[in-house]
C-alpha positions, -999 to 999 in steps of 0.1 A, spaced: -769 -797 208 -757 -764 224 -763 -733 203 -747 -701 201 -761 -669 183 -730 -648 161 -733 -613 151 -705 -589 151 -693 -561 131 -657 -564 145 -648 -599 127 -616 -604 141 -608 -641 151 -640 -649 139 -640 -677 115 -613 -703 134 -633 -691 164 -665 -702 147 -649 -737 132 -639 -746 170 -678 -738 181 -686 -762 149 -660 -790 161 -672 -787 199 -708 -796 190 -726 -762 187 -749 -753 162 -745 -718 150 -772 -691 143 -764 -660 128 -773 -625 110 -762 -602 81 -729 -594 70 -719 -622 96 -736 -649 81 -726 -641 46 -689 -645 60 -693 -679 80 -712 -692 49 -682 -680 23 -657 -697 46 -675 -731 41 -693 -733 79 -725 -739 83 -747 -714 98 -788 -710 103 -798 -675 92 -817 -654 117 -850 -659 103 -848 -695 106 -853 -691 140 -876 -658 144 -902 -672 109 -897 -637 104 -873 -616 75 -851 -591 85 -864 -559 76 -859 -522 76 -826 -526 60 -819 -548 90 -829 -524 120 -854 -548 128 -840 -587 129 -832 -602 167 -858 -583 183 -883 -615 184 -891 -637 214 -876 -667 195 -842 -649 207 -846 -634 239 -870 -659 253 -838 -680 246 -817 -659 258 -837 -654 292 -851 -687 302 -845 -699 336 -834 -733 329 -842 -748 358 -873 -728 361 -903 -757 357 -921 -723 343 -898 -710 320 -893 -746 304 -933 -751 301 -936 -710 283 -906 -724 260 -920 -757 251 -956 -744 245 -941 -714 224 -916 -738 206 -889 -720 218 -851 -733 221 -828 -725 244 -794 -701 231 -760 -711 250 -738 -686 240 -742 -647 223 -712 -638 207 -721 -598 198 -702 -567 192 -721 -530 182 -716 -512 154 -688 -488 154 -701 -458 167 -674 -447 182 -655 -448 152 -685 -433 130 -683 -402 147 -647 -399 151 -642 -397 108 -639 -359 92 -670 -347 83 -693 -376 90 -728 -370 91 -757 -369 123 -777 -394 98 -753 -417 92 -743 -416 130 -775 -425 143 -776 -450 117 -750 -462 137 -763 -467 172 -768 -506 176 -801 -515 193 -806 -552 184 -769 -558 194 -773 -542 231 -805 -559 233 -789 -597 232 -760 -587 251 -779 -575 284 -802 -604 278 -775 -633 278 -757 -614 309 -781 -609 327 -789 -649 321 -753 -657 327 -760 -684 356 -770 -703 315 -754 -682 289 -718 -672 276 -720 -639 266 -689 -625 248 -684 -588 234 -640 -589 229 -627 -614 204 -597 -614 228 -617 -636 254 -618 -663 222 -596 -683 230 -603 -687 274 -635 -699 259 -624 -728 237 -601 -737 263 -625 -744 291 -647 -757 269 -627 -784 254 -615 -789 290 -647 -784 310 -678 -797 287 -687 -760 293 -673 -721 302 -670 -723 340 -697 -699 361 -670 -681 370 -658 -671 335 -691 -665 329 -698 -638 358 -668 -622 341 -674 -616 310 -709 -613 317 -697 -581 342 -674 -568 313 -708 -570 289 -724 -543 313 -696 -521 311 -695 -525 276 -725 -516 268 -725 -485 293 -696 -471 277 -715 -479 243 -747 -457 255 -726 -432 271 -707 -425 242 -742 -420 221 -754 -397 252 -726 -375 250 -725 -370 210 -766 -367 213 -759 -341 244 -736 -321 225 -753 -319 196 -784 -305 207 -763 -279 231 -773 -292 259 -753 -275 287 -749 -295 330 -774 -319 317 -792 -336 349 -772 -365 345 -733 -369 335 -726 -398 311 -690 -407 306 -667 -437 295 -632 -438 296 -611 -471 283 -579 -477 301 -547 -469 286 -524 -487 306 -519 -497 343 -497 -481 364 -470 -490 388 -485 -470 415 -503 -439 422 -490 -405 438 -472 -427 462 -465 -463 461 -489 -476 482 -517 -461 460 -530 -485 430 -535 -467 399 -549 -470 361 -546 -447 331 -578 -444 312 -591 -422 277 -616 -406 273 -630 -406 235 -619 -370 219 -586 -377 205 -563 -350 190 -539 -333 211 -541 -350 242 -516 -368 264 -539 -399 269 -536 -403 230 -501 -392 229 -474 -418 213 -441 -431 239 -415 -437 216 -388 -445 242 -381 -455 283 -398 -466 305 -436 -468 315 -448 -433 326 -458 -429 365 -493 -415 383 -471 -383 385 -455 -384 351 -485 -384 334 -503 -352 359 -471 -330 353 -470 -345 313 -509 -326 309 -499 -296 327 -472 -292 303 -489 -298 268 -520 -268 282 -492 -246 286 -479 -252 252 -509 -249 235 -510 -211 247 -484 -206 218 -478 -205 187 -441 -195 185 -415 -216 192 -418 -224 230 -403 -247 258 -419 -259 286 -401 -269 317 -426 -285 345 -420 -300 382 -451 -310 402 -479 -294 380 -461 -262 378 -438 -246 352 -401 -241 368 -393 -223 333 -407 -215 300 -389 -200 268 -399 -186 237 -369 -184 209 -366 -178 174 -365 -217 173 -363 -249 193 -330 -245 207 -334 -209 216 -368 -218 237 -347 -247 249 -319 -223 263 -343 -195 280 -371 -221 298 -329 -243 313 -318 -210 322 -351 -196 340 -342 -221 368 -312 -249 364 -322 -261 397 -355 -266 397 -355 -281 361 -340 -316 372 -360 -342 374 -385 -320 352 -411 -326 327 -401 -308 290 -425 -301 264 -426 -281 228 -444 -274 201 -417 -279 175 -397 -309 160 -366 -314 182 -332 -309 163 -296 -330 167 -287 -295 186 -312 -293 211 -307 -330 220 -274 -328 227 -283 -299 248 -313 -319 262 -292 -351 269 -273 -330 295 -299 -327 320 -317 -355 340 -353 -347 324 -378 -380 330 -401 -372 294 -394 -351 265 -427 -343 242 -428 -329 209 -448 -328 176 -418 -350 166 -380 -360 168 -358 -358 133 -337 -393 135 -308 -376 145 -325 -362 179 -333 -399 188 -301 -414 180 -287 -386 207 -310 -393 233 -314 -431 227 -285 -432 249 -305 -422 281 -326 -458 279 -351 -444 307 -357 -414 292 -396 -407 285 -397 -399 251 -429 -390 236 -450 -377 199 -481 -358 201 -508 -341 181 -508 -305 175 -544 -312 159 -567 -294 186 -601 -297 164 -616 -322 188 -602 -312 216 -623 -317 250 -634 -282 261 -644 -296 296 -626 -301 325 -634 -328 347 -622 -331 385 -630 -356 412 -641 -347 448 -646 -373 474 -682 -392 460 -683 -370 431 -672 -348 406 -668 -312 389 -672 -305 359 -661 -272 341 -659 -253 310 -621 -252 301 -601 -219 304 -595 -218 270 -592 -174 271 -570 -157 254 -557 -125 244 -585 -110 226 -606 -120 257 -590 -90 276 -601 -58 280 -565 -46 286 -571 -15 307 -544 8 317 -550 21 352 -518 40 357 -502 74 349 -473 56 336 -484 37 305 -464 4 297 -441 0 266 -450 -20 237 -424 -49 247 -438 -47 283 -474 -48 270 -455 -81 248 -438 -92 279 -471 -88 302 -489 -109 281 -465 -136 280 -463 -138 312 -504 -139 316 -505 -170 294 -480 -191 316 -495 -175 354 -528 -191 344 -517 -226 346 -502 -217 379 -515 -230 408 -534 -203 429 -521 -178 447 -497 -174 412 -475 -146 409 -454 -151 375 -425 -130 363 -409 -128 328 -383 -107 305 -375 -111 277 -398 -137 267 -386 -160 292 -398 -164 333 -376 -157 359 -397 -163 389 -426 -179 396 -445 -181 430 -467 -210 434 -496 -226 454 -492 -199 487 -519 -195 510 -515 -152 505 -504 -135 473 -476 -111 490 -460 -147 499 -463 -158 465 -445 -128 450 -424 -126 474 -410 -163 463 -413 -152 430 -390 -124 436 -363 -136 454 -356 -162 426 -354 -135 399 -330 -121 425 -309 -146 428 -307 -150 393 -289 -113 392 -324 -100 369 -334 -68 390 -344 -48 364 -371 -43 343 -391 -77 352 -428 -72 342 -452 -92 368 -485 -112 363 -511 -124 386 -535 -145 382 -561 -126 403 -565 -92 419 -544 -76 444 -565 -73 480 -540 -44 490 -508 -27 480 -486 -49 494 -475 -68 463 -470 -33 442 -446 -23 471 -428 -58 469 -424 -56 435 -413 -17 433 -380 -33 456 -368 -61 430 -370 -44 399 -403 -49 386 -413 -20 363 -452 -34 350 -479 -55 359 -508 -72 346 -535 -83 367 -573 -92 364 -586 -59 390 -617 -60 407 -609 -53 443 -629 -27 464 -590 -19 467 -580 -17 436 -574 24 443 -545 16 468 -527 -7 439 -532 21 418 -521 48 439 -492 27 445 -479 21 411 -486 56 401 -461 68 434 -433 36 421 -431 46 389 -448 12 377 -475 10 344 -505 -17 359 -528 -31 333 -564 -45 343 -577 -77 320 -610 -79 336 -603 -119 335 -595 -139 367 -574 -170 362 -577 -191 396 -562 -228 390 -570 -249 425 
């Protein structure tokens, strides 16, 4: 008679799983909470001890780790060795672990919970078995997913037995489970203590959804999450259209960190990881109308997100545009009716809960990766230094710092302009910053704004070039981080323009 050892904490599926074991011959050993279920619903189950001689103890911390289990687990059963140690040690062989852990995961994602009752919550018997039947999978089933159930009844009521194949499989998809398992306990454990670039990076990430494609449609590509939810695209809700792309979902992320820069009503417009315009209004549908009309061309095809419920008015205004996703904290039923309309339209809920929000930023290089501390400044992190003889005007200094929030999501060289507490030119991505500002420029030109335009740059001007630029197109103050040996000729600059320059002491580079 085949056995097979059950101990899980997720029970789903469990018991007609179990009954189908019972019908197909297998004896069933189990532990716990676990066997206490099986036994209520009438199956017949050996307790743990039966097999080990030996009580669980230590309010079970201590109840599988015996050589009754894992030298069942382990043996080589075609190993003349293995089969003499089991039969001199009155061992008997295990067929099948069914195991998963104890919810850490979950433990440490409640409010409030405590570092005892985490730790209390790191499986080590459950680990234990798992490795040990994979590891033995040319003999054993192992199975950590109650969704891989029903494959296994299948092929046994087909086969006799799970094919090796199926067993490679799952046996591959116990490794990974448990990795993400320890990883998950390494990073709580990590942060807990403070430790900072620890010598080794643990991290897991579960996959969200596949993806049609990557950048470009020869490229395979997966969506995966990490484990911090809150406000975070990978745990955002799609409420409507169809499946986002590779690209949707990098120019989705660059919206939401722009967003969370404010707490005023605000509107982001992106296209390719950069905004094309951004509003802030007394409400939704004033944001809405500044970050369209801070560039109606660039806007189509965009990416829109906001930090406030969108209204029956803004929708209608909304609907007008080809947009491909529209996020918000939330739609009022009207909002959706309106846009329902537009079936491929993206739309999409998110948290505005940033409490456990990931403070690190995570980039991959060819064979490895980068790991940062998130820019996460803000205002109160600049020194706000007037360098000029002209001093700026207390809706310039408003307008300046504005702008500042939206030219550090830029891409490097950024050059970002604003008035009245919209942009109206941003320069992107250039290999010089006189080319970005000069782009910038031009589109607040062509716009017909050529007149009193603050401008903000991400880092410091290496000559006077940009002051004199700017002088030409209307552009009466700036706000820049400083620090150049030639800082002086800026200066001088602005002080022979007529233009107020304020130094934040803060660099803002986004590669």
């Amino acid at each position: 008679m085949k056995r097979a050892l059950v101990s899980v904490s997720d029970k789903t599926g469990l018991v007609p799983f179990v009954q189908q074991l019972i019908t197909l011959g297998f004896e069933i050993i189990s532990t716990g909470g676990t066997h206490k279920l099986l036994q209520e619903n009438g199956l017949k189950v050996m307790g743990i001890s039966e097999i080990t001689n030996f009580p669980e103890i230590m309010d079970g911390r201590v109840k599988t780790l015996h050589p009754n289990v894992h030298g069942g687990l382990l043996s080589v059963r075609t190993d003349p060795k293995h089969i003499k140690d089991m039969t001199d040690n009155k061992i008997d062989p295990i067929d099948m672990v069914v195991v998963n852990l104890y919810p850490f995961k979950q433990t440490i994602e409640k409010e409030g919970v405590e570092f005892s009752e985490a730790i209390e919550n790191i499986d080590i018997g459950g680990p234990s078995m798992l490795r040990s039947a994979a590891k033995n999978h040319r003999f054993v089933t192992v199975l950590c997913d109650s969704s891989d159930y029903e494959e296994v009844i299948n092929e046994i009521k087909e086969h006799g037995d799970t094919t090796l194949d199926t067993r490679s499989r799952l046996a591959a998809k116990v490794f990974r489970h448990t990795a993400a398992y320890d990883a998950t306990i390494a990073r709580y454990l990590t942060d807990h203590v403070g430790e900072e670039n620890p010598e080794s990076l643990t991290l897991t990430y579960t996959k969200k959804q596949e993806l049609r494609y990557g950048e470009n449609p020869h490229q395979k590509a997966a969506f995966y999450a990490g484990t911090k939810q809150g406000y975070s695209l990978a745990f955002a809700e799609q409420i409507q259209g169809k499946e986002l792309s590779y690209n949707n979902i990098q120019d989705a992320d660059a919206a939401l960190q722009i967003v969370k820069e404010f707490t005023e009503p605000v509107v982001v417009a992106i296209k390719h990881k950069n905004p094309c315009g951004v509003g802030v209004g007394r409400d939704i549908f004033e944001a809405w109308t500044k970050a369209f009309e801070a560039d109606k061309v660039s806007i189509f095809g965009g990416i829109i997100a906001t930090n406030q419920e969108i209204d029956a008015k803004t929708a209608e205004a909304m609907k007008a545009v080809f947009l491909e996703i529209i996020m918000a904290p939330s739609f009022t039923p009207e909002a959706l009716e309106i846009l329902s309309i537009k079936k491929n339209l993206r739309l999409m809920t998110f948290s505005l809960d940033r409490k456990n929000e990931d403070k690190e930023m995570i980039i991959s290089v060819m064979g490895g990766l980068l790991a940062q501390e998130l820019d996460d400044s803000r205002e109160d992190d600049y020194e706000l230094n007037v360098v000029t003889e002209k001093q700026p005007t207390p809706e310039e200094i408003k307008e300046m710092l504005f702008a500042m929030k939206i030219c550090k999501h830029v891409k490097s060289n950024a050059i970002l302009l604003a008035k009245d507490s919209m942009t109206v030119g941003v320069g992107a991505g250039q290999m010089n910053r006189v080319g970005s500002a000069y782009i910038a420029l031009e589109q607040a030109k062509k716009a017909g704004i050529t007149n009193n335009i603050v401008m903000a740059s991400d880092a410091f001007f290496p000559f006077d070039d940009v002051v004199r630029l700017a002088a030409q197109y209307g552009v009466t103050a700036i706000i820049q981080p400083g620090g150049s040996v030639r800082d002086e000729d800026s200066i001088k600059a602005c002080n022979e323009l007529g233009i107020s320059m304020i130094f934040t002491g803060l660099r803002h580079f986004k590669h």
